[in-house]
DOMARKE-868163 format. One line per 8 residues: number of its first residue (from 1); for each residue x, y, z of C-alpha. Coordinates in steps of 0.25 Angstrom, whole numbers, plus 5000, padded with zeros to 4 digits. Example, Ala and Ser with C-alpha at 12.3 -4.5 7.8 and 13.67 -1.06 7.14 Angstrom:
// DOMARKE-868163
1 = 5049:4982:5031 | 5055:4996:5029
***
This chain:
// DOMARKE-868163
1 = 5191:5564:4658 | 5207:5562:4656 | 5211:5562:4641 | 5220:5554:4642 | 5217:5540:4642 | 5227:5528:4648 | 5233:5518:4636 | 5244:5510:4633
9 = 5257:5512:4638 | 5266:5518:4626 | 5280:5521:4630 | 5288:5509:4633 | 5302:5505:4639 | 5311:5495:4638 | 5308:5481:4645 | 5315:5472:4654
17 = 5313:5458:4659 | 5319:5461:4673 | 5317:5476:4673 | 5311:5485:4682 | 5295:5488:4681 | 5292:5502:4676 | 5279:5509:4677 | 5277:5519:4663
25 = 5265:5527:4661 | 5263:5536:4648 | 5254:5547:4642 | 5252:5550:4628 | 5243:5559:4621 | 5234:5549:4618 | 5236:5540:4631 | 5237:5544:4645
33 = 5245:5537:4656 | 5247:5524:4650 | 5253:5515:4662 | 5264:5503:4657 | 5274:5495:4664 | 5290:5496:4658 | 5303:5490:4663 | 5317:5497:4665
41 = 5329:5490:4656 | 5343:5485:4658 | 5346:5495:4646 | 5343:5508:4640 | 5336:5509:4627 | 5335:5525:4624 | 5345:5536:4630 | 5346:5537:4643
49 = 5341:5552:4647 | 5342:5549:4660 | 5352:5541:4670 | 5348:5538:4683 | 5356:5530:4696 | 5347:5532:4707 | 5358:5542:4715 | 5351:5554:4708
57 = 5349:5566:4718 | 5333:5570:4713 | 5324:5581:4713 | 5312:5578:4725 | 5299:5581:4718 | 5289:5588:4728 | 5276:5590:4721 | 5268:5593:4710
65 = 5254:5602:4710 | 5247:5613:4701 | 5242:5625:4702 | 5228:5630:4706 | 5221:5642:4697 | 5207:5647:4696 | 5207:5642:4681 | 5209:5628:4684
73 = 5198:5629:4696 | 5189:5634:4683 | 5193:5622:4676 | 5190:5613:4687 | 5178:5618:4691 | 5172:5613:4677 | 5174:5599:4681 | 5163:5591:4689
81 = 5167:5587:4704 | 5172:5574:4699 | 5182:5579:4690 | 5188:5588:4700 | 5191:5578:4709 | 5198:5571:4697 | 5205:5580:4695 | 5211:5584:4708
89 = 5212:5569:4711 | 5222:5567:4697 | 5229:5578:4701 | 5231:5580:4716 | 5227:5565:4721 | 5240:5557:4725 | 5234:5545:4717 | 5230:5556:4706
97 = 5239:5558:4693 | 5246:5570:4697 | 5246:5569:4712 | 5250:5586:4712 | 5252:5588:4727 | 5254:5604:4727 | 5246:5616:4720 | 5248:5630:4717
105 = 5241:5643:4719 | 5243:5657:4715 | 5242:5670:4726 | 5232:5678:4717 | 5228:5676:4702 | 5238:5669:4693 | 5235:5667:4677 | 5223:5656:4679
113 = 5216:5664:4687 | 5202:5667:4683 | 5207:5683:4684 | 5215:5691:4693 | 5215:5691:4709 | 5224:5692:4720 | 5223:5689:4734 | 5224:5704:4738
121 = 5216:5715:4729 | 5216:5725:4741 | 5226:5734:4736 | 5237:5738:4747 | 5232:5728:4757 | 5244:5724:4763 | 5238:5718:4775 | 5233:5708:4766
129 = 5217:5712:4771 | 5211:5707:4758 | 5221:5696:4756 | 5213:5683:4753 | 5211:5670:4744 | 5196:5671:4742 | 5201:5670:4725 | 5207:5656:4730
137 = 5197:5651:4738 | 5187:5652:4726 | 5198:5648:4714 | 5210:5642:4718 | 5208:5633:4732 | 5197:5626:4726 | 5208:5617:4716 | 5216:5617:4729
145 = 5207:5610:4737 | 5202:5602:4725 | 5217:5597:4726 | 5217:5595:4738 | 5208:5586:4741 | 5216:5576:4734 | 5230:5581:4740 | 5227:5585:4753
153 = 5243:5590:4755 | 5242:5600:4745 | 5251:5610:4746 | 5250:5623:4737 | 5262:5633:4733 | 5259:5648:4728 | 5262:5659:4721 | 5256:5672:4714
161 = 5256:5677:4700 | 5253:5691:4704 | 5253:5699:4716 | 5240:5709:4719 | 5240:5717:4709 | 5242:5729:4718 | 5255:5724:4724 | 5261:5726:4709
169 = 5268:5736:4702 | 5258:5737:4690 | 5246:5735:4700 | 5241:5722:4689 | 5241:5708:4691 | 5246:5705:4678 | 5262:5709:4673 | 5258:5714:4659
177 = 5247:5721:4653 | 5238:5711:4642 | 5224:5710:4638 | 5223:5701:4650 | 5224:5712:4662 | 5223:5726:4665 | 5236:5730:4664 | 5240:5742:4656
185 = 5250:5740:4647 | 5259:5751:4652 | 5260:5744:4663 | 5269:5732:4655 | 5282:5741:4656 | 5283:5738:4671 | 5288:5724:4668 | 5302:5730:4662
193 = 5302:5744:4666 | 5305:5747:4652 | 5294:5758:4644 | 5303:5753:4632 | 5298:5739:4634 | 5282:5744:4636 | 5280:5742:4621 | 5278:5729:4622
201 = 5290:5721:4618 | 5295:5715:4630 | 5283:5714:4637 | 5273:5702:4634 | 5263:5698:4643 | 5262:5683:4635 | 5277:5680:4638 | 5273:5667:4647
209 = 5266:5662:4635 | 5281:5660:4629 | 5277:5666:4617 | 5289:5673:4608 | 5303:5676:4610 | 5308:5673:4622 | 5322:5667:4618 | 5322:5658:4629
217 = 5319:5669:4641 | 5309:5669:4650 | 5303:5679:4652 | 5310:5689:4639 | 5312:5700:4650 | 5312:5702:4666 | 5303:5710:4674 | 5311:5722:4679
225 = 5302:5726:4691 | 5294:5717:4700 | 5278:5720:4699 | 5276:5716:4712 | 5278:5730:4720 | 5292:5730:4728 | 5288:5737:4741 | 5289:5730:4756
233 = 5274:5730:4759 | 5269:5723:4745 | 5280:5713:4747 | 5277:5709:4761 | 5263:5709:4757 | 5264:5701:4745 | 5271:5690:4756 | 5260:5692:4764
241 = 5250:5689:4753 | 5258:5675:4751 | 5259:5671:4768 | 5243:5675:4768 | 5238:5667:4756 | 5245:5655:4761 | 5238:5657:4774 | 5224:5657:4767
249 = 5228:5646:4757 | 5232:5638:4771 | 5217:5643:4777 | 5214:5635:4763 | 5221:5623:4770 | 5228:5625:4756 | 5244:5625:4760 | 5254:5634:4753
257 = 5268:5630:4754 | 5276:5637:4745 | 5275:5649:4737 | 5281:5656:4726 | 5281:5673:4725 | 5278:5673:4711 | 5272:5666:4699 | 5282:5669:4688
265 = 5288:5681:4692 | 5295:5681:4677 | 5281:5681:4670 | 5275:5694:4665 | 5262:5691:4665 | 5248:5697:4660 | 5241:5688:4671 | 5244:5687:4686
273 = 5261:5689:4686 | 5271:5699:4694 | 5286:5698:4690 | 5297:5701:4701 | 5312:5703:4698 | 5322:5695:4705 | 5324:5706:4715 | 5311:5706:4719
281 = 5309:5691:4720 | 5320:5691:4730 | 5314:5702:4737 | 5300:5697:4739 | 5304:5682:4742 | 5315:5685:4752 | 5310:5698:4759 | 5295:5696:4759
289 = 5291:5682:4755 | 5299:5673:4762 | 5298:5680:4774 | 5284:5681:4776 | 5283:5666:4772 | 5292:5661:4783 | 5284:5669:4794 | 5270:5664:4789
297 = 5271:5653:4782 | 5285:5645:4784 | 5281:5633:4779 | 5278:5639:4763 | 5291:5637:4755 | 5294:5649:4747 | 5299:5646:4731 | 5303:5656:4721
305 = 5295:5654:4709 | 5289:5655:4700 | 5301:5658:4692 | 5297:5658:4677 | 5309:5663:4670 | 5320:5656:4664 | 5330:5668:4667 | 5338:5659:4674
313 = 5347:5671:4679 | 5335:5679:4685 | 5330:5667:4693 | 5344:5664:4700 | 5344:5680:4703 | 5333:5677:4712 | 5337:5662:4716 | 5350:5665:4719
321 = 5346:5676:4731 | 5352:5666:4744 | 5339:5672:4752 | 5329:5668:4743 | 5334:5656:4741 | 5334:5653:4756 | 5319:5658:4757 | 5314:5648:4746
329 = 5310:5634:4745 | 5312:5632:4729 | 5310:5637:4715 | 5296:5638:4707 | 5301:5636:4692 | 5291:5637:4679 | 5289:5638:4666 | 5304:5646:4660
337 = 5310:5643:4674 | 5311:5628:4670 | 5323:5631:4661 | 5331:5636:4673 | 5328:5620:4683 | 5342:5615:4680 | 5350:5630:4685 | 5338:5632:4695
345 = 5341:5618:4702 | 5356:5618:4700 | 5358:5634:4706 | 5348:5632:4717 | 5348:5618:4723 | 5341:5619:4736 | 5328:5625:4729 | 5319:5617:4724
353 = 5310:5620:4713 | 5295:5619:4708 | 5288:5620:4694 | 5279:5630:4700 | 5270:5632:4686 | 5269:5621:4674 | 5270:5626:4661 | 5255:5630:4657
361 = 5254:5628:4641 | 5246:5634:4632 | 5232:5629:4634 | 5233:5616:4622 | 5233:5605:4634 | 5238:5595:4626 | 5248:5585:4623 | 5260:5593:4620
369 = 5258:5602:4634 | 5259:5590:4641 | 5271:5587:4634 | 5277:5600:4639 | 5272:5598:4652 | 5278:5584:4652 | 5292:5590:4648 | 5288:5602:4659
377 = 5287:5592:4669 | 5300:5582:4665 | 5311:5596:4664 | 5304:5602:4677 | 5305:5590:4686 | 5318:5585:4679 | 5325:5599:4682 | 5324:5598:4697
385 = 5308:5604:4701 | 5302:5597:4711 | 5289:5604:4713 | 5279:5605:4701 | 5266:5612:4698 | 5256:5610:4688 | 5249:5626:4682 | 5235:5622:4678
393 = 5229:5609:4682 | 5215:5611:4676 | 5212:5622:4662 | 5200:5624:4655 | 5199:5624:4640 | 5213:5629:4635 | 5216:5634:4648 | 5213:5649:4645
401 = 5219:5658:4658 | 5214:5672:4661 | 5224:5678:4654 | 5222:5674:4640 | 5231:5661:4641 | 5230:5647:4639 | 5237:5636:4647 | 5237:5620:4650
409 = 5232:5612:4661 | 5234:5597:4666 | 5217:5597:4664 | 5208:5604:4653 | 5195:5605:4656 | 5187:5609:4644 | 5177:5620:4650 | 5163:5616:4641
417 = 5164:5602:4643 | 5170:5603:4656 | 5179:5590:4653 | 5192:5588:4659 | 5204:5582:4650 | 5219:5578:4656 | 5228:5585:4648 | 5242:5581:4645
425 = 5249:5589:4654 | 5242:5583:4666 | 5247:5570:4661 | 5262:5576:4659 | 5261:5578:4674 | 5256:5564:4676 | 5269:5557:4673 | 5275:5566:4683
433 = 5267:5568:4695 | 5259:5555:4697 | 5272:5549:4699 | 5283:5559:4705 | 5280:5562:4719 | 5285:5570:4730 | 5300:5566:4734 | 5301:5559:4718
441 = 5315:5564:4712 | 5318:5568:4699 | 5333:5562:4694 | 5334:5563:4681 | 5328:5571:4669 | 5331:5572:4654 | 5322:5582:4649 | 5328:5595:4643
449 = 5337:5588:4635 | 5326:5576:4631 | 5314:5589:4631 | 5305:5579:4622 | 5309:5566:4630 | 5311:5573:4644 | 5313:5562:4656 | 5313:5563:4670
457 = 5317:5552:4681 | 5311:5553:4695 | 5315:5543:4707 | 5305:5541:4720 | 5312:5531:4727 | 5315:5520:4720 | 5306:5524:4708 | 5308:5530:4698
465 = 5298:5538:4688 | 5303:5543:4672 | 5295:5551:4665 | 5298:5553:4650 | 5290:5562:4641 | 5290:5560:4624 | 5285:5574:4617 | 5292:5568:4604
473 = 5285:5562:4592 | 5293:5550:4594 | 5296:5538:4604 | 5307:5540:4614 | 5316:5531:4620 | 5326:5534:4631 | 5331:5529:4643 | 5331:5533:4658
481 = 5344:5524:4668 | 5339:5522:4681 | 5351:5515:4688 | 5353:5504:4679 | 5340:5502:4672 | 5334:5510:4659 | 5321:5516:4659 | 5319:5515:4642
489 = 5306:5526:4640 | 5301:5524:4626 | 5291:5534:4625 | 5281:5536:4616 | 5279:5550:4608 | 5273:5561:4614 | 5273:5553:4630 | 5272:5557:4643
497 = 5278:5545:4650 | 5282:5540:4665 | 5291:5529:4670 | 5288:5521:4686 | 5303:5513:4688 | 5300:5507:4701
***
C-alpha cells in the first residue's frame, strides 16, 4: 500500500477575481499529492525568482526511465502478481504516475548484481564463441518486459561497469582490493603507478561513499593508466561485444538505442568498475567504438558517459577532441559531474545531455532523501539535461548491495512481511514526471542560488507547469512572472510542490 495518503491542499497562492485557473498539487511527509485549484494575480507578493515572456529559447525534454538490476528483480519477486502489475502500471503506464518511457541495463555485473558475471568468461575468446546473455534472460529482461507490457515503445540505453575480467590489466573485475573481492592488495598500486602510494593513503576503495576530505574534488586523485588492456584485438573485441549484446537484446524484441563505453570511468571501485584516461577514452570511442556501431547497428546513438567527476578540465580534454564530438549524440552526466551543467552546456551546444544515474543515498528512504532528490531533479533539468534516469526503482529492506552498501529506492519492500511502501523520493519524481513530457521545455530555473527553495518553469505549448520545493523549517513565499501575471507559491515547510498554468 502507498504510504502516503491524499489530504488537503497546503500551499496556497494569491487569488484573483478575474485571474487565470491554476492547477497545484502537494506532498508533505504526512500528505501525499493533495490536489487544489489556485489563480495567477495581477501583482507579485514574494520575489520574483524567476521572469518569464513567453520568447525564451527552452531545453526539449526527451524522456525519463530507470534502471533494471537483479537486486530489484529480488525485490519485486516478493510481491504477489497483483502488486507487480501496480507497479509497472505506476511506473511505466502513460496514465501511471511516472510514465518512464526508457530503461537502462548494464553489459555484465554492475554493483546490484547478486555477484559477479559477464557475458564472456571464456578467456581469450575473441570470436565471441561463448559470448551470450543467458545471466539476462534469467535476472534482468524479466523487469524489462514487466515494463513493457505497460509501455510497448520501450526503448533501453546501455553501458558496462566492468569489462570480462580477462580483458583488464589486473585480471579482476573490481579496481581495488576490499573484503568484498579477491583482489590482492598489491594489486592497488596499478591505479597510480606509484609503489609510494601503495600504503594506503591515496587509495580508498569507499571514496564514492563521499566520506572524508575531498576539498571539493572528485575523485581526490586521477587514474594514471587504463585498466582496460590497450592492444588492437581486446579493443575491437570489446566493440564487438557491444554490437553482439545489442543483437541478442533486439532477438529479446528489447531495443538498445544508445549506449554509453563506461559506467563512471572516474570511480575506483571495489565492485564492478574500470577507470580509463582521457587518451584512451578517445582511443576506444573513436577508433573502435564508433566504427563498429555504424556498420552494425546505425540507428544506436553513441553518448560519452558516464562521466562522474567534476574535474571540469579533464572532461573538456576529452570533449573537446573535434572527431569525438562528431561521432557522438550527447553527454551522460552524474553524481559530481552535475556541478559542471552550466560549462558543459555553454562549451558544447550541439550535444545534448542525460542524468544517466540518480543519486543513490544511503539506504534511510525517508523524507530528507526525497528532499535531495527533489533538489537533484530541479538543478539537473534546470541546467539544461533533457534525458533522466532513475538507479533503483524497487530495494529490499535498507537496500543492502553485494558489496556491503546501503542505497535508496523510489519503492521498499520490507522482505519478512513482503509489504511494499512508496517512499518519498518516488513522490519527488512525481511532481516532475507525471507532468513533463517529451517536447516540454525547461525556461527558467532558480535553484542553486534558492538550493532550499529551488524552482523550475517548464512550457508545453501554451502551458505551463512550476515546481517549487520547501526543505526549510519555514513557509516560503516567492513569486514566478509569466508575461504579465504572477504565479505567488506560498509553500508550506518541508513541501514538494507543482503548479498546472493553463
Amino acid at each position: 500500500m502507498k504510504r502516503f495518503i491524499l489530504s488537503s491542499l497546503c500551499g496556497m497562492l494569491a487569488l484573483t477575481s478575474t485571474a487565470q485557473t491554476v492547477k497545484v498539487y502537494t506532498t508533505t511527509e504526512k500528505t501525499s499529492w493533495a490536489q487544489g485549484k489556485a489563480t495567477l494575480s495581477s501583482k507579485g507578493s514574494g520575489k520574483v525568482v524567476v521572469t518569464i515572456d513567453g520568447t525564451e529559447k527552452g531545453v526539449p525534454f526527451q524522456a525519463w526511465g530507470t534502471t533494471f538490476n537483479e537486486l530489484d528483480l529480488d525485490a519485486f519477486n516478493l510481491l504477489s502478481r497483483e502488486e507487480q502489475e501496480q507497479v509497472m502500471r505506476d511506473i511505466y503506464s502513460p496514465q501511471g504516475d511516472l510514465r518512464f518511457t526508457h530503461g537502462r541495463v548494464s553489459m555484465n555485473a554492475n554493483d546490484y548484481a547478486r555477484e559477479w558475471y559477464s557475458c564472456s568468461e571464456v578467456a581469450g575468446d575473441f570470436q565471441l564463441k561463448y559470448f551470450n546473455i543467458d545471466h539476462d534472460r534469467r535476472n534482468i529482461i524479466p523487469l524489462a518486459r514487466a515494463a513493457q507490457r505497460y509501455c510497448p515503445e520501450l526503448q533501453l540505453f546501455m553501458s558496462p561497469w566492468s569489462p570480462p575480467a580477462w580483458m583488464k590489466i589486473n585480471n579482476n573485475y573490481c579496481v581495488l582490493s576490499s573484503k568484498y573481492n579477491n583482489q590482492d592488495p598489491k594489486q592497488d598500486y596499478l591505479l597510480y603507478m606509484s609503489p609510494e602510494e601503495s600504503d594506503g593513503k591515496a587509495i580508498d576503495p569507499d571514496e564514492m561513499k563521499l566520506l572524508g576530505e575531498r576539498n571539493g574534488v572528485f575523485p581526490r586523485k586521477l587514474a594514471t593508466q587504463n585498466f582496460f588492456i590497450q592492444e588492437p584485438r581486446y579493443l575491437q573485441c570489446y566493440a564487438d561485444m557491444f554490437s553482439k549484446f545489442i543483437d541478442l537484446y533486439k532477438a529479446e524484441g528489447l531495443p538498445i538505442t544508445k549506449v554509453m563505453y563506461q559506467n563512471e570511468a572516474y570511480s575506483y571501485t571495489p565492485y564492478p568498475g574500470c577507470p580509463w584516461t582521457a587518451e584512451g577514452t578517445i582511443r576506444f570511442n573513436n577508433e573502435y567504438l564508433a566504427p563498429t556501431l555504424r556498420k552494425n547497428h546505425p540507428d544506436v546513438e553513441l553518448w560519452l558517459g558516464t562521466i562522474n567527476t567534476n574535474r571540469l578540465d579533464y572532461v573538456e580534454r576529452t570533449l573537446d577532441d573535434q572527431t569525438l564530438q562528431s561521432n557522438i549524440k550527447g553527454i551522460g552526466t552524474q553524481w559530481e559531474c552535475r556541478n559542471n551543467l552550466p560549462q558543459l552546456r555553454k562549451r558544447y551546444p550541439n550535444l545534448r545531455i542525460m542524468m544517466s544515474e540518480s543519486e543513490c543515498g544511503n539506504g534511510s528512504m525517508d523524507w530528507k532523501a526525497g528532499e535531495h532528490t527533489f533538489f537533484l531533479l530541479s538543478d539537473n533539468l534546470g541546467n539544461g539535461v533533457d534525458e533522466y534516469y532513475n538507479w533503483n526503482f524497487i530495494l529490499a529492506d535498507n537496500g543492502m548491495s553485494t558489496w556491503g552498501w546501503t542505497q535508496n529506492a523510489l519503492i521498499q519492500v520490507d522482505s519478512k512481511t513482503r509489504k511494499m511502501r512508496y517512499t518519498a523520493e518516488y513522490y519527488a519524481y512525481k511532481h516532475f514526471s507525471h507532468f513533463i513530457e517529451k517536447g516540454t521545455e525547461m525556461v527558467g530555473y532558480a535553484g542553486r542560488e534558492l538550493s532550499k527553495t529551488p524552482v523550475t518553469v517548464f512550457r508545453n505549448g501554451k502551458s505551463y507547469i512550476v515546481t517549487a520545493g520547501n526543505f526549510t523549517d519555514e513557509t516560503s513565499t516567492v513569486s514566478v512572472q509569466i508575461n504579465k501575471k504572477y504565479l505567488n507559491i506560498q509553500t508550506q515547510p518541508h513541501s514538494f510542490n507543482t503548479y498546472i498554468i493553463k
